[in-house]
mmCIF file of the C-alpha atoms, coordinates in Angstrom:
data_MODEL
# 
_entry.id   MODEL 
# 
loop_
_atom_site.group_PDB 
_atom_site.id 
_atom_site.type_symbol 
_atom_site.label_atom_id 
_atom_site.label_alt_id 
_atom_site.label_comp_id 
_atom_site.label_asym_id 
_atom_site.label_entity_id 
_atom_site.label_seq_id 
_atom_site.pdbx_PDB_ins_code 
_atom_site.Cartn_x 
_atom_site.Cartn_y 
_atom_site.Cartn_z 
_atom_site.occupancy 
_atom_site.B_iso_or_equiv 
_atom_site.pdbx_formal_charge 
_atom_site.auth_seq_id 
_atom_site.auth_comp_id 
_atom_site.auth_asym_id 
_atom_site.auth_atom_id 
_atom_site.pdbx_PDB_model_num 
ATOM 1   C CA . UNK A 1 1   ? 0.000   0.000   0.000  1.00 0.00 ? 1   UNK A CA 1 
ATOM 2   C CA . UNK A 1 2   ? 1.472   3.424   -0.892 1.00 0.00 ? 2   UNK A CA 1 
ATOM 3   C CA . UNK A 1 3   ? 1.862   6.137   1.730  1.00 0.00 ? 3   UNK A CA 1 
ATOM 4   C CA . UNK A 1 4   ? -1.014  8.258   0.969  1.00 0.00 ? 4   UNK A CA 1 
ATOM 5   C CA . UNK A 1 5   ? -3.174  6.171   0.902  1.00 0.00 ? 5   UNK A CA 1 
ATOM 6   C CA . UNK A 1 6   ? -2.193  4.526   3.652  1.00 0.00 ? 6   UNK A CA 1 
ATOM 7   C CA . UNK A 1 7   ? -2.518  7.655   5.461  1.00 0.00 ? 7   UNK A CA 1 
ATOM 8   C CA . UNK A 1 8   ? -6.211  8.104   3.513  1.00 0.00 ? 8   UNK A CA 1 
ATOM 9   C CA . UNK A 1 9   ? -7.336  4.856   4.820  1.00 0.00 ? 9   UNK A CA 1 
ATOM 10  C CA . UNK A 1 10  ? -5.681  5.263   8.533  1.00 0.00 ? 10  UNK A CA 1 
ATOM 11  C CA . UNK A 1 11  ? -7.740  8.884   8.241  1.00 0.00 ? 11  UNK A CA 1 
ATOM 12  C CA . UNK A 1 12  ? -11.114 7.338   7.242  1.00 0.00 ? 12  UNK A CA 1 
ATOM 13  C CA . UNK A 1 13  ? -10.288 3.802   9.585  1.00 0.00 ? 13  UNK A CA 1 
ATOM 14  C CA . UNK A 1 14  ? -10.118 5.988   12.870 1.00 0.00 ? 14  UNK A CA 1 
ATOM 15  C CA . UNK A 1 15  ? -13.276 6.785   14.099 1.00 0.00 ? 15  UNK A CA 1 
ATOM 16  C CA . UNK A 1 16  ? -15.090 3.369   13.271 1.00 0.00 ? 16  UNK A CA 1 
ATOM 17  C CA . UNK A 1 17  ? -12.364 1.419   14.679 1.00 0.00 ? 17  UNK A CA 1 
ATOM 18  C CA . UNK A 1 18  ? -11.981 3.642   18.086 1.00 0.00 ? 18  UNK A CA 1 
ATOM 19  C CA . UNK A 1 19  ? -15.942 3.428   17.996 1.00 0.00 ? 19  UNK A CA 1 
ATOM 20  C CA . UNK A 1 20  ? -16.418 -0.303  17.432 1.00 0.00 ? 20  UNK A CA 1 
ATOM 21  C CA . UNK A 1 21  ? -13.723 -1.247  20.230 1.00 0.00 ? 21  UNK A CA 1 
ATOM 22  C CA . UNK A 1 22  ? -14.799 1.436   22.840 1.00 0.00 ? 22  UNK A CA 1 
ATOM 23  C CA . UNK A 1 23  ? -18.339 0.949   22.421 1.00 0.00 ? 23  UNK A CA 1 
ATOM 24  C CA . UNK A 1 24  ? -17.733 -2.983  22.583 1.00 0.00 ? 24  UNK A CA 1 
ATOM 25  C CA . UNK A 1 25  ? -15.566 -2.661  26.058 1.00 0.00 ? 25  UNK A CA 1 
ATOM 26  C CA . UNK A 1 26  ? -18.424 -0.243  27.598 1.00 0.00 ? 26  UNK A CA 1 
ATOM 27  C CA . UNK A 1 27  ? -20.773 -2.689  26.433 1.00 0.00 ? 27  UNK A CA 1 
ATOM 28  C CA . UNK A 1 28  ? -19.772 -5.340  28.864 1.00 0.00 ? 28  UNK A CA 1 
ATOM 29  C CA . UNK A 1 29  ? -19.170 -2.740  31.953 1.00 0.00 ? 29  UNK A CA 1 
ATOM 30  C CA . UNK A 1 30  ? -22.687 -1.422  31.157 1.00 0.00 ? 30  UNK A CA 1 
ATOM 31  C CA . UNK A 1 31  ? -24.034 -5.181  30.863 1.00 0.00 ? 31  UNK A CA 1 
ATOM 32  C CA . UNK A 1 32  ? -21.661 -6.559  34.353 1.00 0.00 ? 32  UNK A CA 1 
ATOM 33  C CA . UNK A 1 33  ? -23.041 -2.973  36.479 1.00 0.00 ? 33  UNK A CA 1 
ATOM 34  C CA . UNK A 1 34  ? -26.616 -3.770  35.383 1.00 0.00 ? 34  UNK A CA 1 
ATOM 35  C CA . UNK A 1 35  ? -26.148 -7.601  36.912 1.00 0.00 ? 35  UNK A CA 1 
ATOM 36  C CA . UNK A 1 36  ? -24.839 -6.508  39.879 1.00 0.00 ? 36  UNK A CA 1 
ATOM 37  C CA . UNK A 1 37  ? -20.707 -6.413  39.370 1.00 0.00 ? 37  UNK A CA 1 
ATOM 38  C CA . UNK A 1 38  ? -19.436 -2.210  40.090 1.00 0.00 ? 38  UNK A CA 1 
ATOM 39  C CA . UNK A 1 39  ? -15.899 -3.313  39.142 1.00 0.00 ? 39  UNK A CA 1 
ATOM 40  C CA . UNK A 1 40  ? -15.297 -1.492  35.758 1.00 0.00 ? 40  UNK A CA 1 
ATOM 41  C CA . UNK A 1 41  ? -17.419 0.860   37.558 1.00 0.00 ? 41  UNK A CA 1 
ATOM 42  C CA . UNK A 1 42  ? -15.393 2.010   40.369 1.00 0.00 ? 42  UNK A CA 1 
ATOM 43  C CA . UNK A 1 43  ? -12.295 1.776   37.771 1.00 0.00 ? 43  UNK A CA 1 
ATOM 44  C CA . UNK A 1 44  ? -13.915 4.370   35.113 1.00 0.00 ? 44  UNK A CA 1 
ATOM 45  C CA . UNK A 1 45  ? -14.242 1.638   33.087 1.00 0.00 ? 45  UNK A CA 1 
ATOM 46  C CA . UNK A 1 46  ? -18.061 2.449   32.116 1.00 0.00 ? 46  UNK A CA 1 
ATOM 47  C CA . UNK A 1 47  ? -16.976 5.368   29.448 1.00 0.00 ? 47  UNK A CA 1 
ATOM 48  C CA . UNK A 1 48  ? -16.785 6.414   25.991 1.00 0.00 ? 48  UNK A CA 1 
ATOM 49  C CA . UNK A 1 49  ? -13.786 8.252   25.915 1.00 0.00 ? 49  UNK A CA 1 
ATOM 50  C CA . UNK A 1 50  ? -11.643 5.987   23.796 1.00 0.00 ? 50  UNK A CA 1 
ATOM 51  C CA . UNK A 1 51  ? -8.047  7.123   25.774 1.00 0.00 ? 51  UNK A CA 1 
ATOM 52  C CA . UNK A 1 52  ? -9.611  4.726   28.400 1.00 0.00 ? 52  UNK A CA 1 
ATOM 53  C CA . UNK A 1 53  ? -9.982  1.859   26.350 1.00 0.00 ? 53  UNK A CA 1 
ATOM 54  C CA . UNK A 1 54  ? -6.842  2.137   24.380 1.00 0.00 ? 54  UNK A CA 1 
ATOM 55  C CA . UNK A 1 55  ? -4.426  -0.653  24.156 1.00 0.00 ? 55  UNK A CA 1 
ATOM 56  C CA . UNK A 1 56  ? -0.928  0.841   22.501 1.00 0.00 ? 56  UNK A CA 1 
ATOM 57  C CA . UNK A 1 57  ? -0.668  -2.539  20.485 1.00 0.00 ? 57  UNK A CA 1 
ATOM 58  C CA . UNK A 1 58  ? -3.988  -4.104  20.028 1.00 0.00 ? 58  UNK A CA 1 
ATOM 59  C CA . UNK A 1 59  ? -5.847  -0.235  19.255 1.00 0.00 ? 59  UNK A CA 1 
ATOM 60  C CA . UNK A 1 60  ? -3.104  1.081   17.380 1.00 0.00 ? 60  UNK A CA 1 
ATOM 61  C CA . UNK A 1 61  ? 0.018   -0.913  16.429 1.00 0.00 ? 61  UNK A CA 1 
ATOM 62  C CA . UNK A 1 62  ? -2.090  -3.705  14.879 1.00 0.00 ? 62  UNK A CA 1 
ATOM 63  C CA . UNK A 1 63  ? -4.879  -2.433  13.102 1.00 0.00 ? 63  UNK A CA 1 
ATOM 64  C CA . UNK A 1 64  ? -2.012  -0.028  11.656 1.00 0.00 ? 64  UNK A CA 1 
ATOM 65  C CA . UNK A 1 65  ? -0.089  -3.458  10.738 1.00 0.00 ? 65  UNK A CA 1 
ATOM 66  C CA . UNK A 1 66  ? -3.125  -5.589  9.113  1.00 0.00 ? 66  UNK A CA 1 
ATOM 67  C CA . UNK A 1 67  ? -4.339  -1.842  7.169  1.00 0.00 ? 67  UNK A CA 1 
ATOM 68  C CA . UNK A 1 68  ? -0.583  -1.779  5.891  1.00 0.00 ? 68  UNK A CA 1 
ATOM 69  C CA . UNK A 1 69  ? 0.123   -5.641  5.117  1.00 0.00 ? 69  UNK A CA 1 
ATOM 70  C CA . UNK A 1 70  ? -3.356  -6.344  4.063  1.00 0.00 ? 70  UNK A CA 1 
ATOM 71  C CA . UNK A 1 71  ? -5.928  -8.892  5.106  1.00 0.00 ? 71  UNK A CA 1 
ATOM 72  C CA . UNK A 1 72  ? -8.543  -8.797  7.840  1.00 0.00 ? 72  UNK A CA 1 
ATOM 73  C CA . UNK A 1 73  ? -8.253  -6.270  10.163 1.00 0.00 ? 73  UNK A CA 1 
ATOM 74  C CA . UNK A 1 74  ? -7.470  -6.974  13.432 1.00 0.00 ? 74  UNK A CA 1 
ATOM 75  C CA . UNK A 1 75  ? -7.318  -5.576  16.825 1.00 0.00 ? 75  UNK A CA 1 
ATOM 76  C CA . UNK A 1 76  ? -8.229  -5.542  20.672 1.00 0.00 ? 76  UNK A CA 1 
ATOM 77  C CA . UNK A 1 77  ? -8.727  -3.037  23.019 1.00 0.00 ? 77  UNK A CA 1 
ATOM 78  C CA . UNK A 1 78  ? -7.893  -3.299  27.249 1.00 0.00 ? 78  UNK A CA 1 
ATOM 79  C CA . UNK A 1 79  ? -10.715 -5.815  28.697 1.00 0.00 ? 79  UNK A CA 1 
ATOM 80  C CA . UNK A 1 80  ? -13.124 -4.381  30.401 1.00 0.00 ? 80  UNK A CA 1 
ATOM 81  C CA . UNK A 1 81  ? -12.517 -5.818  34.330 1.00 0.00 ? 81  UNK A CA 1 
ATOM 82  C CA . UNK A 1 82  ? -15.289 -8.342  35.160 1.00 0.00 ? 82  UNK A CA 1 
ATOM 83  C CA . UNK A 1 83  ? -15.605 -10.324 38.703 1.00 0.00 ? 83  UNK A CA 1 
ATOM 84  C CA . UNK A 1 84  ? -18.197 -13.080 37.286 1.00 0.00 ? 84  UNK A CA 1 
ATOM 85  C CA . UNK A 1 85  ? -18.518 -13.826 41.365 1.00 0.00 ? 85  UNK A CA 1 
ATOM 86  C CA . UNK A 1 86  ? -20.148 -10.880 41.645 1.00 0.00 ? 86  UNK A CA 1 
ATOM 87  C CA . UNK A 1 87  ? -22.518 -11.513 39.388 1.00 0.00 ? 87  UNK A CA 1 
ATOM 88  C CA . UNK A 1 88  ? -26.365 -12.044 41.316 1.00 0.00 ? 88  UNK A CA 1 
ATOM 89  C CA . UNK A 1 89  ? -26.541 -15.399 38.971 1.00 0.00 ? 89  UNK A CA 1 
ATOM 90  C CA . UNK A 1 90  ? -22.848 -15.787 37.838 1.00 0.00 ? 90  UNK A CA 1 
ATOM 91  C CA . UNK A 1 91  ? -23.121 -18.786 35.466 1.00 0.00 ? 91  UNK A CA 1 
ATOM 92  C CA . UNK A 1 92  ? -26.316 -17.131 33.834 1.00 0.00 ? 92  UNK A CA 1 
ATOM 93  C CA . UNK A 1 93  ? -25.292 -13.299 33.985 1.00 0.00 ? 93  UNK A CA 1 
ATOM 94  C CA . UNK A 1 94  ? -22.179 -14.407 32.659 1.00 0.00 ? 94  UNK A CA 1 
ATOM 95  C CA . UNK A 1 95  ? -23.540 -14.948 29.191 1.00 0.00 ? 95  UNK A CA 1 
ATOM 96  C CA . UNK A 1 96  ? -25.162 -11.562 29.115 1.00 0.00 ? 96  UNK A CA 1 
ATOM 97  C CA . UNK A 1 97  ? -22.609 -9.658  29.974 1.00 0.00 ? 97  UNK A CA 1 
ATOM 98  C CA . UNK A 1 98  ? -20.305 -11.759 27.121 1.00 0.00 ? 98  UNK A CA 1 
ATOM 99  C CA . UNK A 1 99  ? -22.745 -11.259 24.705 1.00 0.00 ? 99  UNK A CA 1 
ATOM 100 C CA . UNK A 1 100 ? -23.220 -7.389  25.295 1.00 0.00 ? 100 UNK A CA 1 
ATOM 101 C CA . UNK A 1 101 ? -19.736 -6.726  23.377 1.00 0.00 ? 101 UNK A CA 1 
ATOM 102 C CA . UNK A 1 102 ? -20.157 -8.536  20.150 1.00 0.00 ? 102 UNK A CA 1 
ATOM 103 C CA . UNK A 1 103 ? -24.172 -7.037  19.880 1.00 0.00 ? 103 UNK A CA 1 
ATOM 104 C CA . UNK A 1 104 ? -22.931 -4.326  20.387 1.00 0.00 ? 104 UNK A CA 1 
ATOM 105 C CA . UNK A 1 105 ? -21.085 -4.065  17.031 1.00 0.00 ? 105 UNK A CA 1 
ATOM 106 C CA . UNK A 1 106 ? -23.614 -5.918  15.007 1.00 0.00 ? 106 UNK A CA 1 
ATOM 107 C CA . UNK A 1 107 ? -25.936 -3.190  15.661 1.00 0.00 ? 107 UNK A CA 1 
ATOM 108 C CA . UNK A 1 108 ? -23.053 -0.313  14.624 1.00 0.00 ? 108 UNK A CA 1 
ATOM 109 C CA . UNK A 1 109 ? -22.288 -2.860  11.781 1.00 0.00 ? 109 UNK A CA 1 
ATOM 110 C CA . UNK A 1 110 ? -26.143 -2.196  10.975 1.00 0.00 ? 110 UNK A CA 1 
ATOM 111 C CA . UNK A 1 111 ? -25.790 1.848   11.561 1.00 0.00 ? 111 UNK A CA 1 
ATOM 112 C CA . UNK A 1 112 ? -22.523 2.237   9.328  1.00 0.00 ? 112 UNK A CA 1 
ATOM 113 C CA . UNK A 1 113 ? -24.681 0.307   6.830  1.00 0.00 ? 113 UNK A CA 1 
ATOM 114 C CA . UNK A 1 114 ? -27.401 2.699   6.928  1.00 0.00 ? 114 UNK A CA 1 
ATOM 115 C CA . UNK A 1 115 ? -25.432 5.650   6.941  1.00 0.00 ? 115 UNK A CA 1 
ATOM 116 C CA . UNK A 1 116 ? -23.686 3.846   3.588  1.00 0.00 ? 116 UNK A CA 1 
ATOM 117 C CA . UNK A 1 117 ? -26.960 3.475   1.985  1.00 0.00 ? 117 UNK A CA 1 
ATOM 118 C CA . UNK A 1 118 ? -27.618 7.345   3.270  1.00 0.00 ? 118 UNK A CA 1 
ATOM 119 C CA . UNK A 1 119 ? -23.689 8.591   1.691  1.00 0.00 ? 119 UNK A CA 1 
ATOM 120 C CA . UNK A 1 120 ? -25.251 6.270   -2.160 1.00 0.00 ? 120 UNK A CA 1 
ATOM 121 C CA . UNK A 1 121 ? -28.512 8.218   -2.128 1.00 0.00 ? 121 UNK A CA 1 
ATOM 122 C CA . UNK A 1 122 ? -26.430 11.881  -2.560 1.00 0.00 ? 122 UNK A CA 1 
ATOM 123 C CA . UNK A 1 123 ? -23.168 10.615  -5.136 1.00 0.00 ? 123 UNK A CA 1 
ATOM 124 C CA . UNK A 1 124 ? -23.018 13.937  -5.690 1.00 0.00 ? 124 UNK A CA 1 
ATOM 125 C CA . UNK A 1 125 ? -22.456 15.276  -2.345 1.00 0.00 ? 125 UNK A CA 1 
ATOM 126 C CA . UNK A 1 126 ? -18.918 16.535  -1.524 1.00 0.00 ? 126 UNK A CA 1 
ATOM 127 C CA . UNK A 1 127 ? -18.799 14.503  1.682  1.00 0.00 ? 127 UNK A CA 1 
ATOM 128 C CA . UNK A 1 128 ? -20.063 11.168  -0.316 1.00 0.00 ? 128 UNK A CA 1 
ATOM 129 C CA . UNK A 1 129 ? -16.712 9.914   -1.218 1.00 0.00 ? 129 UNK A CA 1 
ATOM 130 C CA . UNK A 1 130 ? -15.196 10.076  2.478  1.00 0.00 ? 130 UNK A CA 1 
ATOM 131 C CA . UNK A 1 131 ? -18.390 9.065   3.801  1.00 0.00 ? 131 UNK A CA 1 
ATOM 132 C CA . UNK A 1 132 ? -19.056 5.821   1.597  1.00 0.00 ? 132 UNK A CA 1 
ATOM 133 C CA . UNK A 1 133 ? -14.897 4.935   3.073  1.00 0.00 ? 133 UNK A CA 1 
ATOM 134 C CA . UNK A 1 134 ? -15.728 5.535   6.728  1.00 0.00 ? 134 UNK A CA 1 
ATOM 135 C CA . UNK A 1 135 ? -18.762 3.446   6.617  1.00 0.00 ? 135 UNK A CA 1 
ATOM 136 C CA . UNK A 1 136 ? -17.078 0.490   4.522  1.00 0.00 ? 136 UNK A CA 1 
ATOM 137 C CA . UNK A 1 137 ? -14.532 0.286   7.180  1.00 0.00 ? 137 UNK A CA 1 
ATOM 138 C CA . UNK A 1 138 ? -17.373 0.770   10.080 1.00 0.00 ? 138 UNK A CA 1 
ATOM 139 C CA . UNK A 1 139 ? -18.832 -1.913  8.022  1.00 0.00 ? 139 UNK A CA 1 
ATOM 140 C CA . UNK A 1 140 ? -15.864 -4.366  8.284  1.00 0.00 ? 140 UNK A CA 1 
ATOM 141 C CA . UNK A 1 141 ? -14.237 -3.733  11.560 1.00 0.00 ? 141 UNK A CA 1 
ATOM 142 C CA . UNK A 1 142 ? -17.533 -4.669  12.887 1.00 0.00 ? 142 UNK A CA 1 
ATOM 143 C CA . UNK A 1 143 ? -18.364 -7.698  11.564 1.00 0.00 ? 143 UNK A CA 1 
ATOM 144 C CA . UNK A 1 144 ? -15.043 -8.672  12.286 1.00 0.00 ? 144 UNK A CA 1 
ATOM 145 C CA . UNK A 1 145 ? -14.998 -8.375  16.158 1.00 0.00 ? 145 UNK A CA 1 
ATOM 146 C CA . UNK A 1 146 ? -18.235 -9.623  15.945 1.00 0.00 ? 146 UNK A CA 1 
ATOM 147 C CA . UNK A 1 147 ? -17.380 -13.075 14.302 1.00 0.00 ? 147 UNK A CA 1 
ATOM 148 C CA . UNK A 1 148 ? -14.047 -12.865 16.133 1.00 0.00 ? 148 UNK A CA 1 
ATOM 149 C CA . UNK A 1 149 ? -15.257 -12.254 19.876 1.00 0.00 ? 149 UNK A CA 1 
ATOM 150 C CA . UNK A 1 150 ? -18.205 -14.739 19.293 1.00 0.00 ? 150 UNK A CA 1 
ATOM 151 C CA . UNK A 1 151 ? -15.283 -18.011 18.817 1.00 0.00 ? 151 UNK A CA 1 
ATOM 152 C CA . UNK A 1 152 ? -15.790 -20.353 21.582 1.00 0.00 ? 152 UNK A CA 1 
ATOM 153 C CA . UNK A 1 153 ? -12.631 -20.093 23.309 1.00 0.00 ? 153 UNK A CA 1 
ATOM 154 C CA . UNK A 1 154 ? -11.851 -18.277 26.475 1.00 0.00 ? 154 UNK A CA 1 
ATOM 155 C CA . UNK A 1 155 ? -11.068 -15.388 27.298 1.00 0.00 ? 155 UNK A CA 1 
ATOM 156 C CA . UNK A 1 156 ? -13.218 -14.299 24.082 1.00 0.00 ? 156 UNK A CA 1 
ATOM 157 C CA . UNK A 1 157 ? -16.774 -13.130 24.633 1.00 0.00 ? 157 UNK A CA 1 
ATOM 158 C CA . UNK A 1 158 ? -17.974 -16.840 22.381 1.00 0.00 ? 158 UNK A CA 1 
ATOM 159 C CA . UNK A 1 159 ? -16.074 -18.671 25.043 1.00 0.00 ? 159 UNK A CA 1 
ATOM 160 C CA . UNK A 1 160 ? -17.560 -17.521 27.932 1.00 0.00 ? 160 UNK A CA 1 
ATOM 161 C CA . UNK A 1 161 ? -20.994 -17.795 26.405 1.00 0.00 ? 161 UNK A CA 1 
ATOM 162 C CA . UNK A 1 162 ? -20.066 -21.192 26.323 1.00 0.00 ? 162 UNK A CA 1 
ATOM 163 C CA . UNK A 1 163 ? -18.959 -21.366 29.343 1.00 0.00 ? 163 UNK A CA 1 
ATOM 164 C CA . UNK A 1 164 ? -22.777 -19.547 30.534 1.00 0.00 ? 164 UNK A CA 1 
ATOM 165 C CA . UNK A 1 165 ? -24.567 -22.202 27.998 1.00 0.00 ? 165 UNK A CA 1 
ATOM 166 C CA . UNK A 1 166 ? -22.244 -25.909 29.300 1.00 0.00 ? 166 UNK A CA 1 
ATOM 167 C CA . UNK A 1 167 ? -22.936 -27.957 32.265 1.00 0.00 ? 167 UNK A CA 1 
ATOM 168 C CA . UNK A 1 168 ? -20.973 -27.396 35.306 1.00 0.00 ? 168 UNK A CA 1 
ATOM 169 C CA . UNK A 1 169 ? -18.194 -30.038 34.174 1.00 0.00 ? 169 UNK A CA 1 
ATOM 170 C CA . UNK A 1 170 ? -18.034 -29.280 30.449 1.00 0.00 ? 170 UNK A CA 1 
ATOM 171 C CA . UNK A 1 171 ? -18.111 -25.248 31.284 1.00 0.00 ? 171 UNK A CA 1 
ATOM 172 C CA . UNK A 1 172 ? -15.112 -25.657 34.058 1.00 0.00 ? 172 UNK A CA 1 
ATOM 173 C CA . UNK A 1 173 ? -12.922 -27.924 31.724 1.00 0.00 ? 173 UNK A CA 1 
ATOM 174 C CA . UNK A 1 174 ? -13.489 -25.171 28.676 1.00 0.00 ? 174 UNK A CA 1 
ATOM 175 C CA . UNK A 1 175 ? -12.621 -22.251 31.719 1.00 0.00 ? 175 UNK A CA 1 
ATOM 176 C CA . UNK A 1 176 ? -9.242  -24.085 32.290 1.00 0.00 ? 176 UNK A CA 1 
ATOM 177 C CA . UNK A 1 177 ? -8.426  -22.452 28.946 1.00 0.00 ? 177 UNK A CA 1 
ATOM 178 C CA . UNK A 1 178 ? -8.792  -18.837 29.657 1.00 0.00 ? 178 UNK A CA 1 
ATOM 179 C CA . UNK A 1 179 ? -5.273  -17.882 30.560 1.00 0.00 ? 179 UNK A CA 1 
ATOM 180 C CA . UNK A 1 180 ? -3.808  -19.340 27.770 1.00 0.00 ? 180 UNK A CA 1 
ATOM 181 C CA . UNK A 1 181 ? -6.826  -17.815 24.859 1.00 0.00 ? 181 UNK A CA 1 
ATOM 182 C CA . UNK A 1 182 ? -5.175  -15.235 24.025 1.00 0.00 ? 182 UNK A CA 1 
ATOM 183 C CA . UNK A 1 183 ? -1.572  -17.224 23.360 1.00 0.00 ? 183 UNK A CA 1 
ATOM 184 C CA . UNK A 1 184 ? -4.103  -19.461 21.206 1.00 0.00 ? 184 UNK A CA 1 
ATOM 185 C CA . UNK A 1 185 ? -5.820  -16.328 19.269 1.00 0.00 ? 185 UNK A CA 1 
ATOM 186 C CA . UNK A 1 186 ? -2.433  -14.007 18.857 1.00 0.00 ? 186 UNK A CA 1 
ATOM 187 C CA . UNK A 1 187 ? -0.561  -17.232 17.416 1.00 0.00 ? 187 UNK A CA 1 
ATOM 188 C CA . UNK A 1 188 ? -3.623  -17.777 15.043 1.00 0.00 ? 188 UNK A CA 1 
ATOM 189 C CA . UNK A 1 189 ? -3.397  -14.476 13.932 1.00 0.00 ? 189 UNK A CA 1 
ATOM 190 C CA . UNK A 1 190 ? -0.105  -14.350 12.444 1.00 0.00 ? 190 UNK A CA 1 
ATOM 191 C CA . UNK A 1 191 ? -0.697  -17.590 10.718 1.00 0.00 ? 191 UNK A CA 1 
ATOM 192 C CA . UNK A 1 192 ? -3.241  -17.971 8.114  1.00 0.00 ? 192 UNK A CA 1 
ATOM 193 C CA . UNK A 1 193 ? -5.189  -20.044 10.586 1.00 0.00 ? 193 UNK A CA 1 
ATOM 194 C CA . UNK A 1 194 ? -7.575  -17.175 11.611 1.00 0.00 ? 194 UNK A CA 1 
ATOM 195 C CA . UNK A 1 195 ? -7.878  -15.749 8.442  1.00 0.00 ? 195 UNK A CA 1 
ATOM 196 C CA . UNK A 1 196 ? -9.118  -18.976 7.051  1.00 0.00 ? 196 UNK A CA 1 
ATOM 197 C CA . UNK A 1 197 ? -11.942 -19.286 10.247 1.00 0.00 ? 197 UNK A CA 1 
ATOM 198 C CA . UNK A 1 198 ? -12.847 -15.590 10.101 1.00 0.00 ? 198 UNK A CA 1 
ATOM 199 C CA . UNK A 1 199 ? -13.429 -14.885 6.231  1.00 0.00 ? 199 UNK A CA 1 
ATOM 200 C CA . UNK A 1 200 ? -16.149 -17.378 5.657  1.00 0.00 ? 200 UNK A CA 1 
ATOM 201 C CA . UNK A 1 201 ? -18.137 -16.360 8.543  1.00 0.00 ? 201 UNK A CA 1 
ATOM 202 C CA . UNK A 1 202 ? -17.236 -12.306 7.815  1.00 0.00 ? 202 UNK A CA 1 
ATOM 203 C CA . UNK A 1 203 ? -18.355 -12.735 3.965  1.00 0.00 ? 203 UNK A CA 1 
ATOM 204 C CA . UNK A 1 204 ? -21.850 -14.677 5.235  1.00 0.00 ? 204 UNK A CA 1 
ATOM 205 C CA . UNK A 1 205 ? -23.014 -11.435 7.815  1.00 0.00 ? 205 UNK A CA 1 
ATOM 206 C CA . UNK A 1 206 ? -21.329 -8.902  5.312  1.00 0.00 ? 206 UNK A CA 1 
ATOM 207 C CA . UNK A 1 207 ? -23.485 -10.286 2.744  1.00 0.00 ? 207 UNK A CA 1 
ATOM 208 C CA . UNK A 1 208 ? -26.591 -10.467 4.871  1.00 0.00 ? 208 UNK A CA 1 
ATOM 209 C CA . UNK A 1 209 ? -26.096 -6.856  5.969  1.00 0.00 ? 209 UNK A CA 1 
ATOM 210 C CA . UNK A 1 210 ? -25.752 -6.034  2.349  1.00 0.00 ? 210 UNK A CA 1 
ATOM 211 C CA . UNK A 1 211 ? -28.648 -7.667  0.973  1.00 0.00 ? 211 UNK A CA 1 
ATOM 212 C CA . UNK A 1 212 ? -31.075 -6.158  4.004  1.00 0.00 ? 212 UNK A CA 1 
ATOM 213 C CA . UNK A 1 213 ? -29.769 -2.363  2.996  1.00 0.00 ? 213 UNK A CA 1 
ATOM 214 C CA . UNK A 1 214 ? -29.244 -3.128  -0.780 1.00 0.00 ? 214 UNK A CA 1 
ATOM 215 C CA . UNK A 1 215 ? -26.247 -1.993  -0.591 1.00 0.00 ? 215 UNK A CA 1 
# 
């Protein structure tokens, strides 16, 4: 990719991707508070200012990396703190406040699609061109932590809804895995392991998104 536009694309990619991972990480605080667990809470956790949900390599560093080498664009921001024991119904609240995150990008993915279909019905507009980009890349980086966080492995938000959804000795076998998840999902990524899980299931909702907008 050439420098400008790399820089175009990093200009345009900025406020979906800072949107979809902040909005996803205040998800879950919102979902844990409303079950009864003030952790992320009393940390400032619960917010939408970005600079508090900002990993230097997951937010920045590697979306940067996967916009400049090319393939599906990847990236993490810092988790949301959690005590599941403090949950009023830990096993059952536990899959609500998992699932918060990843609905909460299918329904931007379904907002940047609307405001796509809005930027198509005005090609003339000066802000059109810009505004078709943003929302393509709203789009994507949607979709993508939502198929991403939804894999049923621990510590990502599919694991622990799992975890909610298995019988006791299933669900603590599949929990064993949590500290080492991330290990499992960072070596994926830089093989073409996660590429080849993820684009299938991307291309299905990215097609099902387009064909309810018409877009």
């Amino acid at each position: 990719m050439q420098l400008e536009q790399l820089i175009q694309t990093i200009t345009l990619a900025a406020i979906p991707v800072l949107f979809a991972i902040t909005l996803h990480e205040a998800a879950h605080g919102y979902a844990a508070r409303h079950f009864g667990d003030m952790t992320a809470y009393q940390q400032g956790r619960i917010s939408l200012n970005p600079l508090r949900h900002i990993d230097p390599v997951g937010t920045i560093l590697l979306p940067l990396l996967t916009l400049f080498l090319g393939g599906i664009l990847f990236g993490w921001a810092k988790p949301v703190p959690v005590n599941f024991s403090a949950l009023r119904r830990p096993k059952q609240d536990m899959l609500w406040v998992a699932i918060a995150g990843p609905a909460t990008n299918l329904f931007m993915a379904l907002g940047w699609a609307l405001l796509y279909k809005m930027a198509l019905s005005f090609p003339d507009s000066y802000f059109a061109e810009p505004l078709l980009g943003m929302a393509g890349i709203g789009i994507k980086i949607n979709i993508i932590l939502l198929v991403l966080n939804m894999l049923p492995l621990p510590p990502l938000d599919g694991g622990r809804v799992a975890v909610s959804l298995l019988p006791h000795r299933q669900a603590f076998q599949l929990a064993k895995i949590e500290p080492y998840g991330m290990f499992i999902v960072i070596f994926l990524a830089i093989t073409p392991v996660l590429s080849l899980i993820l684009s299938p299931l991307v291309g299905l909702v990215y097609k099902l998104i387009s064909f309810l907008f018409g877009i």
